[in-house]
N, C-alpha and C positions, 0 to 999 in steps of 0.2 A: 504494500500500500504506500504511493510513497506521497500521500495526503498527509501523511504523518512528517514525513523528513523535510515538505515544505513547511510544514507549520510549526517544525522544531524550528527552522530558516529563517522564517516569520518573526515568532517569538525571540531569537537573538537580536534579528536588527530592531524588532522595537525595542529590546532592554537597551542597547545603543543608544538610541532615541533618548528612550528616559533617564538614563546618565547624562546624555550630553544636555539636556534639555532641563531636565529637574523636577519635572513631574513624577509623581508617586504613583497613581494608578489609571487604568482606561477602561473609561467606562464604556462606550464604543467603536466597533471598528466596524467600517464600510468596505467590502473587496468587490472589486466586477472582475469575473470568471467566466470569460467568453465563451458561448456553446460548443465551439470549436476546440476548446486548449487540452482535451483529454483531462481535466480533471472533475471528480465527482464531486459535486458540492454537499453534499450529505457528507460522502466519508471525512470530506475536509471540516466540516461541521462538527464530527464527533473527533476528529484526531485535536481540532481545535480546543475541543472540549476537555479533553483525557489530558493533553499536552498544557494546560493553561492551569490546571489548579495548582494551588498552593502558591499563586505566583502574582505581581502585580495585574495579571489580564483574568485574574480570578474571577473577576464579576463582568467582563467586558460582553455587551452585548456583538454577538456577530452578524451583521446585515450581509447578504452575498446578492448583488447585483448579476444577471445573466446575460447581456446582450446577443443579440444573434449572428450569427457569422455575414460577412460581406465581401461577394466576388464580383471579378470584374471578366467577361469573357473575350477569350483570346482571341475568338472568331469573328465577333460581331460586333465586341465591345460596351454591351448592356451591361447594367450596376444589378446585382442583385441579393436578396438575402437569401442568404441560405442555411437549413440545419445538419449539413452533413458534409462529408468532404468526397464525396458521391454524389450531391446533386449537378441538377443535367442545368444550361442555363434557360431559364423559362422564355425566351423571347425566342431560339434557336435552335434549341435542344443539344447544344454541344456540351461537352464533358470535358473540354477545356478550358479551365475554370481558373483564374489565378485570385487563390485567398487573401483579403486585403484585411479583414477583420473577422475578431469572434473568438482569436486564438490565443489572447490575452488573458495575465493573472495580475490585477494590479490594487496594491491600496490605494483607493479615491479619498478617504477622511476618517479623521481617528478625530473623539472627545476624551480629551484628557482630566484631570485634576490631578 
């Protein structure tokens, strides 16, 4: 599961954070996990969970944002959204798709005290 080894990854560079910065704890955290990026939002949800107690993100609440993936097609050149890395492009039907979005794992905003 390596939902877990990100969110050990996670929880270092926030302690970072709260060293360099000086805040004590966070109460929550905002991530957008593109439909595209292979990861599970659930397991990352509970590895966040298991990985977080005892620790300043002990009470943090976790918001996970989903956007949907976005291709742009190499044949035709139509924008489209897509949920899979298998989809055909709806205006053309080609399967030469280049992924421009969806595949991202990023923090958008944390509340601190």
């Amino acid at each position: 599961m390596h939902e877990l080894t990100i969110c050990e990854r996670l929880i270092g560079l926030l302690d970072e954070e709260r060293r360099r910065r000086g805040f004590t704890k966070v109460k929550r955290l905002r991530l957008e996990i593109g439909q595209l990026s292979c990861l599970d939002p659930e397991a990352l949800r509970f590895a966040f969970d298991v990985s977080s107690r005892e620790t300043f993100l002990a009470e943090a609440r976790l918001e996970i944002d989903q956007p949907p993936g976005q291709a742009s097609c190499l044949d035709c050149g139509a924008e489209a959204t897509i949920s899979t890395h298998l989809d055909t492009c709806p205006a053309c039907g080609s399967t030469r798709l280049d992924v421009v979005g969806g595949m991202q794992m990023r923090l958008v905003e944390m509340e601190v005290c």
